[in-house]
PDB file of N, CA, C and O in Angstrom:
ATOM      1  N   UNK A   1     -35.485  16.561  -1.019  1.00  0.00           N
ATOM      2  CA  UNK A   1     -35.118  15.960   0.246  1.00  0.00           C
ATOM      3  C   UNK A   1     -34.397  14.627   0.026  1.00  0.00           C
ATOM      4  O   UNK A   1     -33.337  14.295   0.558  1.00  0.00           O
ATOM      5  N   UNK A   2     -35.114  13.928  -0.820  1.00  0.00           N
ATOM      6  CA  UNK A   2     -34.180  12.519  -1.325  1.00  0.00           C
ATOM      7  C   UNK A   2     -32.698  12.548  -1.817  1.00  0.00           C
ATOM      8  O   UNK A   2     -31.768  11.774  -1.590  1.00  0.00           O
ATOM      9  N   UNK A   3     -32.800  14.050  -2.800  1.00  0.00           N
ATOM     10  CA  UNK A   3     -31.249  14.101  -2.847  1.00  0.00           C
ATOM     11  C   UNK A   3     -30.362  14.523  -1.615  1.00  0.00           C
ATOM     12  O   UNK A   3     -29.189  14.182  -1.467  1.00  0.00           O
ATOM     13  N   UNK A   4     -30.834  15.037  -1.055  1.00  0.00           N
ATOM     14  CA  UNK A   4     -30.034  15.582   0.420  1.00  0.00           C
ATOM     15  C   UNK A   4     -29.886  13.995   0.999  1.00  0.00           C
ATOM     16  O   UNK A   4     -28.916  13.561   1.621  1.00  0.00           O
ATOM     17  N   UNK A   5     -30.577  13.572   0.788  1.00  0.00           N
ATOM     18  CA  UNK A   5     -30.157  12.338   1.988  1.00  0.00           C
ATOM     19  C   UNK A   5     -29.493  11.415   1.217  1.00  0.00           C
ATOM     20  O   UNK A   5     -28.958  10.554   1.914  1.00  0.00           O
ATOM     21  N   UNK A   6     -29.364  11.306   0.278  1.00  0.00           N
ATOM     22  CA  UNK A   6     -28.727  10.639  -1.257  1.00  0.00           C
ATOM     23  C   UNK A   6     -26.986  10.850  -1.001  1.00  0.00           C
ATOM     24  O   UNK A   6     -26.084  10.013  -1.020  1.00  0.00           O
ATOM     25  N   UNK A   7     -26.958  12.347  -0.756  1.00  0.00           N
ATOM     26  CA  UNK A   7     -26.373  13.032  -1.133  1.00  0.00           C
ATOM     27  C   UNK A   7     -25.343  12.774   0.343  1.00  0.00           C
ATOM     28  O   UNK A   7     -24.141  12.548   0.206  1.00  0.00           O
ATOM     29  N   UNK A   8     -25.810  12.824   1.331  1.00  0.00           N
ATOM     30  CA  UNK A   8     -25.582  12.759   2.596  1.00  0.00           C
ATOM     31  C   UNK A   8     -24.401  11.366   2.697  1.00  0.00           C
ATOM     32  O   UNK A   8     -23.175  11.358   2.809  1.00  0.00           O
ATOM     33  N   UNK A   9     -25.560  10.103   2.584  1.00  0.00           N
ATOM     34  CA  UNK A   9     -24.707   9.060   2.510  1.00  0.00           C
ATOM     35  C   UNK A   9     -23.727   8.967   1.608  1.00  0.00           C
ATOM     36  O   UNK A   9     -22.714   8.316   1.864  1.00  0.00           O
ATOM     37  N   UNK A  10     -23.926   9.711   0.237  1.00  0.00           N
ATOM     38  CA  UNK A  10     -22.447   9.664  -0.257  1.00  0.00           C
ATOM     39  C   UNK A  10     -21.252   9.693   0.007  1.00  0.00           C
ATOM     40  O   UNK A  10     -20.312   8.918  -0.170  1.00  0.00           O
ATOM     41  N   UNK A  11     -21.443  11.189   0.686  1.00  0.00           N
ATOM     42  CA  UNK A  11     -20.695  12.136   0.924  1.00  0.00           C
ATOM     43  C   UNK A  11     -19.625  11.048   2.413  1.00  0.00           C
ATOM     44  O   UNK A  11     -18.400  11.061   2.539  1.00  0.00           O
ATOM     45  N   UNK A  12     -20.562  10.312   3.228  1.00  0.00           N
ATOM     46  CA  UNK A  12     -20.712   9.816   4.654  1.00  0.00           C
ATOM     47  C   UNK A  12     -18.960   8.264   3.946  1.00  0.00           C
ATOM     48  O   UNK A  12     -17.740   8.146   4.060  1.00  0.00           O
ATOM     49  N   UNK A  13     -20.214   7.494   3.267  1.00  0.00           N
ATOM     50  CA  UNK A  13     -19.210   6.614   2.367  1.00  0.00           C
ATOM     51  C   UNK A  13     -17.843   7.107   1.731  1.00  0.00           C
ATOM     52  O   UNK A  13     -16.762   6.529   1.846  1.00  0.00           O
ATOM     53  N   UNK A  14     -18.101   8.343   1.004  1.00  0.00           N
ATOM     54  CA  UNK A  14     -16.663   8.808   0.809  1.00  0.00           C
ATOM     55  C   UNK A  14     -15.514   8.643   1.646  1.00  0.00           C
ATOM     56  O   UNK A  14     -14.510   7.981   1.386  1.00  0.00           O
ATOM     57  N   UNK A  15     -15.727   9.222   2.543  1.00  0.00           N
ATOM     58  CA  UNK A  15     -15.414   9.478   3.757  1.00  0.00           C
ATOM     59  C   UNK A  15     -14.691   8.513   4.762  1.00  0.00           C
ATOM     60  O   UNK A  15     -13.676   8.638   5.447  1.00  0.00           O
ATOM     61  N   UNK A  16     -15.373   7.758   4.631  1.00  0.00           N
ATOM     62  CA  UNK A  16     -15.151   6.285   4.874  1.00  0.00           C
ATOM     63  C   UNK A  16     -13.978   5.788   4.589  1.00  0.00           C
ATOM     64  O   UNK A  16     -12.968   5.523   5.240  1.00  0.00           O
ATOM     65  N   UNK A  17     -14.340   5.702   3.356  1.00  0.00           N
ATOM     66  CA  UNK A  17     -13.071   4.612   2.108  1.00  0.00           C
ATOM     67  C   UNK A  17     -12.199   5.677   2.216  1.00  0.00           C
ATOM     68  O   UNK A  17     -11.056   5.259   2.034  1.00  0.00           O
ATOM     69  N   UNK A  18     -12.217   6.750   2.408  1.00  0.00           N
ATOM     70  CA  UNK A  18     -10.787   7.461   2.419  1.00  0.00           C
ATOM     71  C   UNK A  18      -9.772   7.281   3.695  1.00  0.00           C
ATOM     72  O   UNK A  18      -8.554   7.126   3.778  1.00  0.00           O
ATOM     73  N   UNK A  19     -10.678   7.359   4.510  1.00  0.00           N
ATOM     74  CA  UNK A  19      -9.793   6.985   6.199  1.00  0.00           C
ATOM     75  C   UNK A  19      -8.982   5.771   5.988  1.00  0.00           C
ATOM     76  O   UNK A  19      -7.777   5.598   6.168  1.00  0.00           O
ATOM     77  N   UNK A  20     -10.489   4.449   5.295  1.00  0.00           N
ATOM     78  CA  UNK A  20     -10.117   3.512   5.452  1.00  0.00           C
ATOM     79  C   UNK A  20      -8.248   3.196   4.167  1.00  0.00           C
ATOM     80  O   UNK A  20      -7.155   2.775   4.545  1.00  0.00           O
ATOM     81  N   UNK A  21      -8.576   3.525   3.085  1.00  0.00           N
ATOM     82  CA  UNK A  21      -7.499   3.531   2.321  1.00  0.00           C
ATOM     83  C   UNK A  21      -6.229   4.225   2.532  1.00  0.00           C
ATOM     84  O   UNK A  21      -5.200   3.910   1.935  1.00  0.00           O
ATOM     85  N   UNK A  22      -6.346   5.628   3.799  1.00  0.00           N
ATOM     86  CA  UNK A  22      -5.067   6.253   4.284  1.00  0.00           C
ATOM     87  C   UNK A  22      -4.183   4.790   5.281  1.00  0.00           C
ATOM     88  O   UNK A  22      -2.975   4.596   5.414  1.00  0.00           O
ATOM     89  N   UNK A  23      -5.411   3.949   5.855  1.00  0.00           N
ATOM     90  CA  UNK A  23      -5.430   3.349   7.086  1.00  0.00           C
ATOM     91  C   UNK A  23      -4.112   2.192   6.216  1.00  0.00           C
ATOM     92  O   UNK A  23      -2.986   1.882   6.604  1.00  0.00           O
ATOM     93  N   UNK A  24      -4.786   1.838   5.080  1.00  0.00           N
ATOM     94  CA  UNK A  24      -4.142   0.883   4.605  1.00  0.00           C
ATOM     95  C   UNK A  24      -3.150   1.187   3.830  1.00  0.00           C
ATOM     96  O   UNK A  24      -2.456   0.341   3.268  1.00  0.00           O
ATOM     97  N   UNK A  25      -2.994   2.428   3.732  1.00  0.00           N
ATOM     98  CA  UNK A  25      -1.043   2.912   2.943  1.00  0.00           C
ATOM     99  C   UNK A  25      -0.564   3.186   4.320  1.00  0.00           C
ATOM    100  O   UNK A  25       0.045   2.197   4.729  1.00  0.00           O
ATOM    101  N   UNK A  26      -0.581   3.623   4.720  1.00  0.00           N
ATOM    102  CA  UNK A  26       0.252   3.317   5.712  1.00  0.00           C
ATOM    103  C   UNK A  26       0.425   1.678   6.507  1.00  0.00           C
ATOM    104  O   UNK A  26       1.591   1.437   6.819  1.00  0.00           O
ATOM    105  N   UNK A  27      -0.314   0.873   6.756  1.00  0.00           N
ATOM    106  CA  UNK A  27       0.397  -0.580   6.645  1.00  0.00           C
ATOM    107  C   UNK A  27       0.976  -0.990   5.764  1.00  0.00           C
ATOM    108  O   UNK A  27       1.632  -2.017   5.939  1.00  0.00           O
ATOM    109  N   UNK A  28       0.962  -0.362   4.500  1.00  0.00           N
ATOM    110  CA  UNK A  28       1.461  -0.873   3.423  1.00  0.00           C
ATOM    111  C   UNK A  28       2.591  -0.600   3.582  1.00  0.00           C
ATOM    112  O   UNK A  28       3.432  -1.490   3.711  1.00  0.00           O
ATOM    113  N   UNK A  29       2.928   0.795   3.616  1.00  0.00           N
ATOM    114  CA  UNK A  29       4.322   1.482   4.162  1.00  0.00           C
ATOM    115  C   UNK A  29       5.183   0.432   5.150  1.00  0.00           C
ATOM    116  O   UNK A  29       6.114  -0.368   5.248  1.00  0.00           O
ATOM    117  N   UNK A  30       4.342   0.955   5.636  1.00  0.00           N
ATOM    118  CA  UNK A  30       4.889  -0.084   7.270  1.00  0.00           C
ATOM    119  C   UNK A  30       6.099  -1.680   6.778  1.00  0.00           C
ATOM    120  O   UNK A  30       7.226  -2.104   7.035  1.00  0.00           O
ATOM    121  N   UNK A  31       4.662  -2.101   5.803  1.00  0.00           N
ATOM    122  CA  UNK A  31       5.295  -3.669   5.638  1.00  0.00           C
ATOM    123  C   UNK A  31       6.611  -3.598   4.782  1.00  0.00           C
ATOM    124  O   UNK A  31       7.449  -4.489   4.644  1.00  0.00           O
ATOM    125  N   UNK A  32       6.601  -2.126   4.147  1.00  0.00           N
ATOM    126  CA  UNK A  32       7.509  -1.756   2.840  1.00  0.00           C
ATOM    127  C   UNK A  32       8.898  -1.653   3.432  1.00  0.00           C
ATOM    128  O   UNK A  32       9.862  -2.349   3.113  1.00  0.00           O
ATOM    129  N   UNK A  33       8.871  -0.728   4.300  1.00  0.00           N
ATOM    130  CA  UNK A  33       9.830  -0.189   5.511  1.00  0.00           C
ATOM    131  C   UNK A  33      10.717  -1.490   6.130  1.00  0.00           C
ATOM    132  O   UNK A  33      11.945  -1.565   6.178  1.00  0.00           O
ATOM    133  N   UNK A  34       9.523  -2.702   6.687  1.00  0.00           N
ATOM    134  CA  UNK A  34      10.196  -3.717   7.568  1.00  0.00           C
ATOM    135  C   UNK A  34      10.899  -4.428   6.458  1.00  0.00           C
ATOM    136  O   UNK A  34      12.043  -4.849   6.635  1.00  0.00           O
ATOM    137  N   UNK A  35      10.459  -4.537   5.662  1.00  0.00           N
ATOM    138  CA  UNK A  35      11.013  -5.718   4.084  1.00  0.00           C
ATOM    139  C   UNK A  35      12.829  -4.889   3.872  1.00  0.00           C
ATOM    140  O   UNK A  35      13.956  -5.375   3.972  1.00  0.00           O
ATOM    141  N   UNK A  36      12.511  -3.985   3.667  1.00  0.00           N
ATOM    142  CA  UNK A  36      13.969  -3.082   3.107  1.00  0.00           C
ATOM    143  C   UNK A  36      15.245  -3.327   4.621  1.00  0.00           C
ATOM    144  O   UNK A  36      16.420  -3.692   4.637  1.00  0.00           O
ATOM    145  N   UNK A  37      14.236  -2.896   5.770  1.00  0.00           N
ATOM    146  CA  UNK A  37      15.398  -2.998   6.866  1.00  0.00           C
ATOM    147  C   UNK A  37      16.266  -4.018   7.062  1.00  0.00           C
ATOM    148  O   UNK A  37      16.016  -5.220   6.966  1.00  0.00           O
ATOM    149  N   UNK A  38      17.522  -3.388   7.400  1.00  0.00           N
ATOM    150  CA  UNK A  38      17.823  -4.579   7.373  1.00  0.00           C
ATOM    151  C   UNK A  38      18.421  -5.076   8.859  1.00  0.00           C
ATOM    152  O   UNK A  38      18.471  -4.188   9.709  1.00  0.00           O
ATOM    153  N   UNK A  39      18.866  -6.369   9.240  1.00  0.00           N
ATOM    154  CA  UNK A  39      18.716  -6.047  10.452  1.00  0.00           C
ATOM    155  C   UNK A  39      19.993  -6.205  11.363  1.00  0.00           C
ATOM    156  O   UNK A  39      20.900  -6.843  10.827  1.00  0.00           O
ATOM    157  N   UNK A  40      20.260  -5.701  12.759  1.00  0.00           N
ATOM    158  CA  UNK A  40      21.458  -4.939  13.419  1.00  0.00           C
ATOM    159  C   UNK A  40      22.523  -6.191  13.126  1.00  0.00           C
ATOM    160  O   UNK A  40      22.285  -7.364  13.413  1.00  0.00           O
ATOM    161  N   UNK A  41      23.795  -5.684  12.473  1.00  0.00           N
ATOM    162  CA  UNK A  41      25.131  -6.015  12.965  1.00  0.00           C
ATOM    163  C   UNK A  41      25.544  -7.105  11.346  1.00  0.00           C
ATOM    164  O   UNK A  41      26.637  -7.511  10.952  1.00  0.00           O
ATOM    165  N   UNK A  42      23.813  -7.332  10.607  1.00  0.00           N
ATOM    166  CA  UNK A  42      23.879  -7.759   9.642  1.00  0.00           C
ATOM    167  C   UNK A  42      23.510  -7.546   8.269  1.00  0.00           C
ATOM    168  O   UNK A  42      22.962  -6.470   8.032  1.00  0.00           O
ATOM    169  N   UNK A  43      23.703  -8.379   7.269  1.00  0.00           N
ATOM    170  CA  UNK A  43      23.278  -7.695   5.888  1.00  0.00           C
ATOM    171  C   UNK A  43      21.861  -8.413   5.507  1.00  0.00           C
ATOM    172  O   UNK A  43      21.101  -8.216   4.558  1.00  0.00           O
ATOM    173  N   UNK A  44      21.822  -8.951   6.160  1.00  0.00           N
ATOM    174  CA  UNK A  44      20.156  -9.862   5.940  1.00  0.00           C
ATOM    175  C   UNK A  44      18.934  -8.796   6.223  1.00  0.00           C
ATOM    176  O   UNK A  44      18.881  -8.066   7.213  1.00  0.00           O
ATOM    177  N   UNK A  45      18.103  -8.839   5.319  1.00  0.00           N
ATOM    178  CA  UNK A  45      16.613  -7.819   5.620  1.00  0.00           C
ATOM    179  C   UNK A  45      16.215  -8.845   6.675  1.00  0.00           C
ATOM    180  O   UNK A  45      16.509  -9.999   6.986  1.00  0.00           O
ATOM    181  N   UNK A  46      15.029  -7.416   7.258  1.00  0.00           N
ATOM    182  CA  UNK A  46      14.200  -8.575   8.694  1.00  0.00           C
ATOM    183  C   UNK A  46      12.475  -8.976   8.009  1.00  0.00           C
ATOM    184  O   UNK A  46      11.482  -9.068   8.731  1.00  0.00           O
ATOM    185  N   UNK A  47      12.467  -9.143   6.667  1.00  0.00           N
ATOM    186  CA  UNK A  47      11.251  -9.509   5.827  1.00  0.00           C
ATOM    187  C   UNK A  47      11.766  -9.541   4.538  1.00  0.00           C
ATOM    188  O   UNK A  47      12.948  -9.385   4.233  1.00  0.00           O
ATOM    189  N   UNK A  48      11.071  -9.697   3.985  1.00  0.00           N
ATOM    190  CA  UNK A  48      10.945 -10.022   2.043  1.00  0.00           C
ATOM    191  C   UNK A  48      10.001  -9.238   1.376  1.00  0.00           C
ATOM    192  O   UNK A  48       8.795  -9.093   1.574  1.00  0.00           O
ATOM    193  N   UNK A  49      11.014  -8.597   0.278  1.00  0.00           N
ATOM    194  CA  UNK A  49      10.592  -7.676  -0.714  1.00  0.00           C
ATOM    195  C   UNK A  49       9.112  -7.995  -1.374  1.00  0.00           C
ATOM    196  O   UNK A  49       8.108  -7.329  -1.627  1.00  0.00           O
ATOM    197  N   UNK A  50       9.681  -9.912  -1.573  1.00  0.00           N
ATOM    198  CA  UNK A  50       8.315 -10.119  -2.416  1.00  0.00           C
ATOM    199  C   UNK A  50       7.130 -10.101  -1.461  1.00  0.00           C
ATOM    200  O   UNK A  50       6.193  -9.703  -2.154  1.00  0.00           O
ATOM    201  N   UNK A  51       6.765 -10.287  -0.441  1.00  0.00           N
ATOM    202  CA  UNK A  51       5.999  -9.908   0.706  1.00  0.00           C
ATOM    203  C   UNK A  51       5.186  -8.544   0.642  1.00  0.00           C
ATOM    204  O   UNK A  51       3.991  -8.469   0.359  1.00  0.00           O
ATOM    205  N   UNK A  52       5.755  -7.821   0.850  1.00  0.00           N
ATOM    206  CA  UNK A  52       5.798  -6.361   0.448  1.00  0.00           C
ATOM    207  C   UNK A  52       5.180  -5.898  -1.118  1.00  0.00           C
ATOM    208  O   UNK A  52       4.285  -5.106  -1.414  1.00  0.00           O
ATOM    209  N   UNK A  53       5.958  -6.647  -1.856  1.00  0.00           N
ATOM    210  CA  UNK A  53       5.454  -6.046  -3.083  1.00  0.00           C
ATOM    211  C   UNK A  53       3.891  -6.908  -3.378  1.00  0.00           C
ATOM    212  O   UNK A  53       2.970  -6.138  -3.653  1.00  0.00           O
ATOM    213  N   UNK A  54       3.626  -7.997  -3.354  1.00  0.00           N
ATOM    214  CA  UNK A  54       2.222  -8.594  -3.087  1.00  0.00           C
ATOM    215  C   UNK A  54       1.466  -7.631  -2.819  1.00  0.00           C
ATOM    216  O   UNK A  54       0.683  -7.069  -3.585  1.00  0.00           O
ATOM    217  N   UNK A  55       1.723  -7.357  -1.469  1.00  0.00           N
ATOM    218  CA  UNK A  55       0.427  -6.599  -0.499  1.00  0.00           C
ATOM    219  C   UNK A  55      -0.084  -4.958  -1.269  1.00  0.00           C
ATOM    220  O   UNK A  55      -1.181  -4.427  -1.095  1.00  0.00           O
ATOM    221  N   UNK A  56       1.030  -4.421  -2.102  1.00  0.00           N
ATOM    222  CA  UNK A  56       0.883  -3.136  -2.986  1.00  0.00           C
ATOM    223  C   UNK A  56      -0.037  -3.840  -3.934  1.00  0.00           C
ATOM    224  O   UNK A  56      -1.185  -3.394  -3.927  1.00  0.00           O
ATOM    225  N   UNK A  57       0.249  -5.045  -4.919  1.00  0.00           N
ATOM    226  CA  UNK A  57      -0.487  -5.599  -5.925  1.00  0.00           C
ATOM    227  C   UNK A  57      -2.071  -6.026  -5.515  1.00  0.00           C
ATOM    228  O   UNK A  57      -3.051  -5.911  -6.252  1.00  0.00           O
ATOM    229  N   UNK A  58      -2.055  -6.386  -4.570  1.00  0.00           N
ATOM    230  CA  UNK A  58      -3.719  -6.465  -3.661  1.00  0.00           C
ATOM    231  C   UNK A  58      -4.078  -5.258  -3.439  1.00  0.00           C
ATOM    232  O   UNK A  58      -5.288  -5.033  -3.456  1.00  0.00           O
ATOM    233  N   UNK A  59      -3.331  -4.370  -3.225  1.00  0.00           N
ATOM    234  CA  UNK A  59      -3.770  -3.215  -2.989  1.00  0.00           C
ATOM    235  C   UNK A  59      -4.261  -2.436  -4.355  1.00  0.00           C
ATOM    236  O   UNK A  59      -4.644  -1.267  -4.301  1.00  0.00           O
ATOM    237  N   UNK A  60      -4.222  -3.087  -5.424  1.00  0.00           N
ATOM    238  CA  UNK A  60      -4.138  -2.426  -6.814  1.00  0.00           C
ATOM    239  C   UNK A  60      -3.633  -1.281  -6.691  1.00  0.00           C
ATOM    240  O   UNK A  60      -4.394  -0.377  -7.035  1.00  0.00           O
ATOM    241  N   UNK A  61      -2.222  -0.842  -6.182  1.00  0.00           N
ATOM    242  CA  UNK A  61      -1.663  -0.078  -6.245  1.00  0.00           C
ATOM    243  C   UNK A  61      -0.222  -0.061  -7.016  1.00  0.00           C
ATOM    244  O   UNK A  61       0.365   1.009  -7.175  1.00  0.00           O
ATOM    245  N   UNK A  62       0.134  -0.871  -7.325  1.00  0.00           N
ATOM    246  CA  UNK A  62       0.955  -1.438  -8.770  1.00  0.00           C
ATOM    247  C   UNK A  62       0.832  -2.586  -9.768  1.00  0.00           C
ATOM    248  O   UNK A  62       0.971  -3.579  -9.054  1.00  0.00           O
ATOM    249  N   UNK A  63       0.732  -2.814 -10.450  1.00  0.00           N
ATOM    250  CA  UNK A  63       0.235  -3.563 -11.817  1.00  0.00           C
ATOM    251  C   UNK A  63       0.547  -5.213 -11.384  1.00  0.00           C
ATOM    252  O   UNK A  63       1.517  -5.498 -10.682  1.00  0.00           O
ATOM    253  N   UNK A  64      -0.002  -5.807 -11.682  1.00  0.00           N
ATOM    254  CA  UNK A  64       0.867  -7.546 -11.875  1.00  0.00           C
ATOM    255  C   UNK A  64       1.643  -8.065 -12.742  1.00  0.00           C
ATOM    256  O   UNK A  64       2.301  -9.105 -12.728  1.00  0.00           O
ATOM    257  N   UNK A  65       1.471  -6.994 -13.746  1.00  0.00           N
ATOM    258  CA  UNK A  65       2.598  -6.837 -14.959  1.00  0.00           C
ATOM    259  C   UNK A  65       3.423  -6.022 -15.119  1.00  0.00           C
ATOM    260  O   UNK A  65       3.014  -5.121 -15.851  1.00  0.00           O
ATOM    261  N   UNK A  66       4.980  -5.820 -14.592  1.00  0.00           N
ATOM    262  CA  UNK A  66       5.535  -4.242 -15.490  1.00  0.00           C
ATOM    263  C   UNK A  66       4.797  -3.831 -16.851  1.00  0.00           C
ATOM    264  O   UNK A  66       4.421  -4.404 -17.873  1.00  0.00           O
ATOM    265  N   UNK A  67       4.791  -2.561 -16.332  1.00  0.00           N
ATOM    266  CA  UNK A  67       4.702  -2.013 -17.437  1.00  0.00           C
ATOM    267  C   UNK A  67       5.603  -0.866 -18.056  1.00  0.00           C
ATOM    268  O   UNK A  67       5.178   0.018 -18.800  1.00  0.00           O
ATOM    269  N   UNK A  68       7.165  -1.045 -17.554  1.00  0.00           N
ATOM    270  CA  UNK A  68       8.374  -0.619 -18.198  1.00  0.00           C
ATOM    271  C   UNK A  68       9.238  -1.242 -17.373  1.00  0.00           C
ATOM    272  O   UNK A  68       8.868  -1.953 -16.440  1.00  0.00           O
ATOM    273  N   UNK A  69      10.639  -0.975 -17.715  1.00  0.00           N
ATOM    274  CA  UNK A  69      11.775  -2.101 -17.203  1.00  0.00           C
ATOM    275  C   UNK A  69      13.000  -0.730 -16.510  1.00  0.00           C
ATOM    276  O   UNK A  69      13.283   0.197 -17.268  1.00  0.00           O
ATOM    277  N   UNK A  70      13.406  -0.754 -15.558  1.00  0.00           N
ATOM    278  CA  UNK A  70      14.314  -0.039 -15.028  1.00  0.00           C
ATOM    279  C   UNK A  70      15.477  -0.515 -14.195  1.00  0.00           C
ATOM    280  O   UNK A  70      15.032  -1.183 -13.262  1.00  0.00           O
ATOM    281  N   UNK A  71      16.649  -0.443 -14.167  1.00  0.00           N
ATOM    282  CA  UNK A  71      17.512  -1.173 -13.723  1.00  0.00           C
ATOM    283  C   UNK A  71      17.948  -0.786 -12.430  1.00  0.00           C
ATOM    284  O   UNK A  71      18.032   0.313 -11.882  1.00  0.00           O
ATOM    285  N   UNK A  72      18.257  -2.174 -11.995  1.00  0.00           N
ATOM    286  CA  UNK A  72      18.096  -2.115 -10.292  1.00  0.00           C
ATOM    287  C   UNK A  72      19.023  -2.727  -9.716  1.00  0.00           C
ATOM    288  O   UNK A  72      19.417  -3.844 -10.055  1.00  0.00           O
ATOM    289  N   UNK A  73      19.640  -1.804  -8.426  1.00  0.00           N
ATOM    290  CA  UNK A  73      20.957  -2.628  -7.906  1.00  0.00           C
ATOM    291  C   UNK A  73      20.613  -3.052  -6.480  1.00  0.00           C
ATOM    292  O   UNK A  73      20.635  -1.972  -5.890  1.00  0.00           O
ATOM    293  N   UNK A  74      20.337  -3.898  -5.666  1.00  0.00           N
ATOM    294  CA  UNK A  74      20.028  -3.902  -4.271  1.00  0.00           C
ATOM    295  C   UNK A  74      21.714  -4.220  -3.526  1.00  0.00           C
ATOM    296  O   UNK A  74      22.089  -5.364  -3.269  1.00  0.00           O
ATOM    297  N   UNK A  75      22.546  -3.009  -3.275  1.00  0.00           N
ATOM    298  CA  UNK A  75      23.531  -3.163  -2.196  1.00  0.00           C
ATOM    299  C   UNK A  75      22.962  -3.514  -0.806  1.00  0.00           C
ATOM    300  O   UNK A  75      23.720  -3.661   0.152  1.00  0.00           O
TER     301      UNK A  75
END
């Protein structure tokens, strides 16, 4: 019975952190999206890349260090 209920709240917590972590790629997205746009009639973005890329690094969803080098053109 202890494992059932063990087992229960696991399962309950899983559950949880998964909503909650869909909840937060998609703001992440979101902030990713507004950083790149750019905005009407001009060439200026309506946010900052480095903004954006922070909130992925809190997110431990990319490193604080490269860890390879790829070349990059922002037209």
């Amino acid at each position: 019975m202890k494992h059932a209920i063990a087992f229960a709240l696991l399962a309950a917590s899983a559950a949880s952190s998964a909503m909650a972590l869909a909840a937060d790629v998609k703001a992440l997205e979101s902030g990713l999206r507004h950083a790149l746009q750019l905005k009407k009639g001009s060439s200026e973005r309506t946010g900052t890349s480095g903004q954006a890329i922070r909130a992925y690094m809190r997110a431990s969803l990319i490193s604080r260090q490269p860890q390879q080098r790829f070349d990059y053109t922002d037209y």
